[in-house]
Every structure is written in C-alpha cells, then in structure tokens.
C-alpha positions as CSV (number, residue, x, y, z in Angstrom):
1,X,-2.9,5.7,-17.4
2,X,-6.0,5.0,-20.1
3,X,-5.7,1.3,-21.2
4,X,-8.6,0.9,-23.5
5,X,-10.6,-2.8,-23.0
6,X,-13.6,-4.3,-24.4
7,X,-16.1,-6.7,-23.3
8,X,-16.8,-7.9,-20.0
9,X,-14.0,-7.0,-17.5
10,X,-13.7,-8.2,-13.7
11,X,-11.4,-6.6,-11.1
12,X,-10.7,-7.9,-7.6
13,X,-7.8,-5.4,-7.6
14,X,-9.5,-1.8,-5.2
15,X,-7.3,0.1,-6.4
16,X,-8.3,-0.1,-10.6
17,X,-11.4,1.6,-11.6
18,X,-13.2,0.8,-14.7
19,X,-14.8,4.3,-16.6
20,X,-16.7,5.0,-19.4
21,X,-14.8,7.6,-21.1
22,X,-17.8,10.1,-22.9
23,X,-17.0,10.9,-26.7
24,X,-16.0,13.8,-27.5
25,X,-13.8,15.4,-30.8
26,X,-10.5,15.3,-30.2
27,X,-7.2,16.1,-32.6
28,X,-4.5,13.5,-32.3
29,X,-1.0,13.1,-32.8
30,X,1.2,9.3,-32.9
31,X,4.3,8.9,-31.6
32,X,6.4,6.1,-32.8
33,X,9.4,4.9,-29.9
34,X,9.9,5.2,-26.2
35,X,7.0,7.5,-24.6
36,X,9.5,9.2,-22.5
37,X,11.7,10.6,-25.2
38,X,9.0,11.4,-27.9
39,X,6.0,12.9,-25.7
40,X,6.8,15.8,-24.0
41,X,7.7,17.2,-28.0
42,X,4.3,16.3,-29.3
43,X,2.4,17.7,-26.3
44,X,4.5,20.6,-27.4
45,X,3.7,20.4,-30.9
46,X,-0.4,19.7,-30.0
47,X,-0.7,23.4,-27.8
48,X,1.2,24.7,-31.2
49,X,-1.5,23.4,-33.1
50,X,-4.3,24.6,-30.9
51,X,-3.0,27.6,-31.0
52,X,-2.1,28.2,-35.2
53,X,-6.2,26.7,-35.9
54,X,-7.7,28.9,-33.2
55,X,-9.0,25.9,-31.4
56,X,-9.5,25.4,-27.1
57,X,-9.3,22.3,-25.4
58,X,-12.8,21.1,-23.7
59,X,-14.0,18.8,-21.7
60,X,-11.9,15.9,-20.1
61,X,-8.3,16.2,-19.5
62,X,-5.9,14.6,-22.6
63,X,-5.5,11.5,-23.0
64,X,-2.7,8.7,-23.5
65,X,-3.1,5.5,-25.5
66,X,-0.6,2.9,-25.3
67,X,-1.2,0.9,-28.4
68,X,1.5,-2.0,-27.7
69,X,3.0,-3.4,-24.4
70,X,6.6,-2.5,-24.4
71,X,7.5,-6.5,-23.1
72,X,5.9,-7.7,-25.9
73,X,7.6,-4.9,-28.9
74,X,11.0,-5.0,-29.3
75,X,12.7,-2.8,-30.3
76,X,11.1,0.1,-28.2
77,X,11.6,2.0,-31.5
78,X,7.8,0.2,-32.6
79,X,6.4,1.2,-29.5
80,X,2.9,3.6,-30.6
81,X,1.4,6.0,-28.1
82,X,-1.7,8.4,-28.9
83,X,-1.9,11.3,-27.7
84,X,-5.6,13.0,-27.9
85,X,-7.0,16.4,-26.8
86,X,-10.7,16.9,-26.9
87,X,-11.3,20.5,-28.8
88,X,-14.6,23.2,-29.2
C-alpha cells in the first residue's frame, strides 16, 4: 500500500518503510466507491488503454492512491482511489 505523506515523518514501527517514489509519466484513472468492487474493472480498462494508444508500461510497478480513509467517508460510495501506471 502507497500512502502518500509530506514533511518530516518518524517511525518506530520496523516493519513501515519510508521511500522516495522517482517521477515518472504515468496515465491515470479514478475510481469513485469501495476499492474492492471498482478496481479490478479499471485495471482492466488501463491494459485496454495501453493497448488501443500503443503505449508499454515502464519502470516501477502501478501504483494505488487512497485519497480518503474509509473511517473518516461515509458513505464508501465517496471513497477515491488512483490508480497510476508509469508509460514510455
């Protein structure tokens, strides 16, 4: 899981690693609702997409962004998640 942070960040926790993630051009898709019904279609839709524009993935592995915290949105119909894949 990618949660993105800013600033200054101390961990006593050994098992949470703090990385740089390097830029890189990515396309992106946003799903609106629960992660687990919506994301497995719009992985789907993102290879379709590579594919139709003649593009290749590069570079790191995709990535997630959860943009809210599902205890603090109700309904989990306003939950946002990003979905990126770096291209060439």
């Amino acid at each position: 899981m990618v949660l993105p942070v800013a600033g200054i960040l101390t961990l006593s926790d050994p098992d949470i690693e703090v990385k740089t993630l390097p830029a890189v051009t990515v396309i992106s898709v946003l799903c609106k609702g629960p992660p687990y019904r919506n994301l497995g279609l719009a992985h789907k839709r993102m290879y379709t997409y590579l594919e139709e524009n003649t593009l290749t993935m590069s570079g790191p592995p995709p990535r997630e962004y959860y943009l809210n915290d599902p205890a603090e949105t109700p309904p989990e119909e306003d939950l946002l998640t990003e979905i990126q894949y770096p291209v060439a």
